[in-house]
C-alpha positions in Angstrom: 118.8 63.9 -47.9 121.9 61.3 -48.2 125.1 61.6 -47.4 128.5 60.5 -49.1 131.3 60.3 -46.5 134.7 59.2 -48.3 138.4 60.4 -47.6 139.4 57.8 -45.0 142.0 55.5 -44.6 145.6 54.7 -42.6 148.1 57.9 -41.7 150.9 58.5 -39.1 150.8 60.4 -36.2 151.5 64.1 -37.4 149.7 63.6 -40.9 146.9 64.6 -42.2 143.8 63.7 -44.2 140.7 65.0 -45.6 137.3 63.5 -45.2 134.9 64.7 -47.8 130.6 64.6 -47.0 129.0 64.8 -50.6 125.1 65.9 -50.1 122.5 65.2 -52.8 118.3 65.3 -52.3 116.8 68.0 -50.7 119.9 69.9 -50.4 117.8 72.9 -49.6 116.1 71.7 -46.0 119.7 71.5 -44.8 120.4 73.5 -41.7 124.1 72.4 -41.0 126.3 69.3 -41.9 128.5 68.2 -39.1 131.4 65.5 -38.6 130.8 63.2 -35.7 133.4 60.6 -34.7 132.9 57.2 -32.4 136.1 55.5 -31.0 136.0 51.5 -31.0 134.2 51.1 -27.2 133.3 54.6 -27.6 130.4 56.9 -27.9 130.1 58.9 -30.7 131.1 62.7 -30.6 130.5 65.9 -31.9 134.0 67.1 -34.1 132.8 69.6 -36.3 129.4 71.6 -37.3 128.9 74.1 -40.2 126.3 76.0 -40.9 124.7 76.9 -44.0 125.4 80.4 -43.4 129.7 79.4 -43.1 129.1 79.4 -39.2 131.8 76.4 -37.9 131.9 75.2 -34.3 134.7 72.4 -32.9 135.3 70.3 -30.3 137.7 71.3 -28.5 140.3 68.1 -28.8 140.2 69.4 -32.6 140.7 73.0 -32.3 143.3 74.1 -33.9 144.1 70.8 -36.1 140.9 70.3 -38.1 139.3 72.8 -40.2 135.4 72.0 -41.7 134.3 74.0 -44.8 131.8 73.6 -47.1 131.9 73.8 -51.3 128.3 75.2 -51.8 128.8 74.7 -55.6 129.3 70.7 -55.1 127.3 70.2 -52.4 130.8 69.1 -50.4 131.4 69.4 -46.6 135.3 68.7 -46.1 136.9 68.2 -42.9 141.2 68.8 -43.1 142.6 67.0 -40.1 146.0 67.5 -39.4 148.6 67.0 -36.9 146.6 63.5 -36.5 147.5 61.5 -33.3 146.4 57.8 -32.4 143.7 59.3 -30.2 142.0 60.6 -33.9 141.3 57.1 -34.8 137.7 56.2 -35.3 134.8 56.0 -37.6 134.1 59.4 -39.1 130.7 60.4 -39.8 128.8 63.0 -41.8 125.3 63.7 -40.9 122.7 66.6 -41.9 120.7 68.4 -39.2 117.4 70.0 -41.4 116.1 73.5 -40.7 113.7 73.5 -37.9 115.2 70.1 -36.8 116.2 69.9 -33.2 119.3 67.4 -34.3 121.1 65.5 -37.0 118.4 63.2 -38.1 120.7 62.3 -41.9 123.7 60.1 -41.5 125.8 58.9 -44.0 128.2 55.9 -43.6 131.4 55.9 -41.5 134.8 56.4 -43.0 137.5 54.9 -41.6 140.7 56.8 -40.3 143.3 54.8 -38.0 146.4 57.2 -37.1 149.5 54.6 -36.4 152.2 55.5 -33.7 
């Protein structure tokens, strides 16, 4: 499995942004594709899941303001962040948890998103 995480960059508190996770390989052994997150000093945290049956799950400093979905046709997980605040800003990963997997065990590369004051 590899993962295509794109869809950062620089936005002011109150915007918003999408983050796009493209999939490709064995799309099929796929479980659920999730958006972590890791803060400069910080450890990484959960943000989003979603399964491959549609089932979502947040954490709950995103409730509310970020919405994960998937495109089934395109292989595409998207995560719409809005009403971003300085405390959003961080590395944004994708990774791939496989059926039968007891975690993510596919990351892609971080994506960038700094939210300015």
């Amino acid at each position: 499995v590899q993962l295509q995480a794109s869809g950062g960059g620089l936005v002011q508190a109150g915007g918003s942004l999408r983050l796009s996770c493209a999939a490709s390989g064995s799309i099929d052994s796929i479980y659920a594709i999730g958006w972590y997150r890791q803060a400069p000093g910080k450890q990484r945290d959960l943000v989003a899941t979603i399964t491959r049956s549609g089932r979502t799950n947040y954490a709950d400093s995103v409730k509310g303001r970020f919405t994960i979905s998937r495109d089934n046709a395109k292989n595409i997980v998207s995560l719409q962040m809005s009403s971003l605040s300085p405390e959003d800003t961080a590395v944004y990963y994708c990774a791939a948890r496989r059926i039968f997997a007891a975690a993510y065990d596919f990351w892609g590369q971080g994506t960038h998103v700094t939210v300015s004051s």
